[in-house]
C-alpha positions, 0 to 999 in steps of 0.5 A: 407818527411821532415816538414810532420806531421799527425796531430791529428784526430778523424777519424785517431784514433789519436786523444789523440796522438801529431800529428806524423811526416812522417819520418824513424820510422813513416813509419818502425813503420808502415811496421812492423805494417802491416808485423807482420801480415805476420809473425803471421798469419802462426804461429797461423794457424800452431798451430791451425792445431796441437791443432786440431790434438792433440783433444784440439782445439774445435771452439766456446768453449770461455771458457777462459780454452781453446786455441779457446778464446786467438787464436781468440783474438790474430788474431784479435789482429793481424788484427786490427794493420795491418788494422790500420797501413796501414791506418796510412801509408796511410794518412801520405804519401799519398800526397807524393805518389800521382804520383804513385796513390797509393788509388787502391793498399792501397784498394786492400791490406786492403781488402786482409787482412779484406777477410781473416779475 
């Protein structure tokens, strides 16, 4: 990975970042990035179960007062920095991951993730 950069793109979303080298912290950032979605997606699905049993979770009450709204926004909070994350993870490493055709695997995860949503 040594001398590899992301540089800025419009289709990356990175365009108002200086280009990003593909080191150590680029590739944690990116797995913490998609993991953080394993951690809070049970969370949010626990604590909408007992909201729900405790009668003050109503779906499709957006009103600010009630948990539907910030429950809503934090799992798609949650989705897009996955989603983003591995897309990231994806285009800086893609030509060292070449041999291990990684295209199909990346699909398969994202749509996991994007099914779910």
């Amino acid at each position: 990975m040594a001398g590899v950069t992301l540089p800025p793109s419009w289709h990356a979303g990175t365009c108002c970042l200086p280009p990003l080298p593909v080191n150590g912290r680029f590739v944690r950032w990116t797995k913490q990035g998609a993991l953080q979605f394993v951690i809070i997606k049970p969370v949010l699905a626990v604590a909408t179960l007992a909201l729900y049993a405790a009668g003050d979770y109503e779906e499709g009450d957006w009103s600010p007062a009630t948990p539907y709204l910030w429950i809503t926004l934090v799992y798609n909070a949650t989705y897009t920095v996955a989603l983003y994350a591995l897309l990231l993870f994806y285009l800086g490493l893609h030509e060292l991951l070449a041999p291990f055709r990684p295209l199909l695997k990346f699909v398969l995860i994202k749509s996991t993730i994007f099914l779910t949503f």
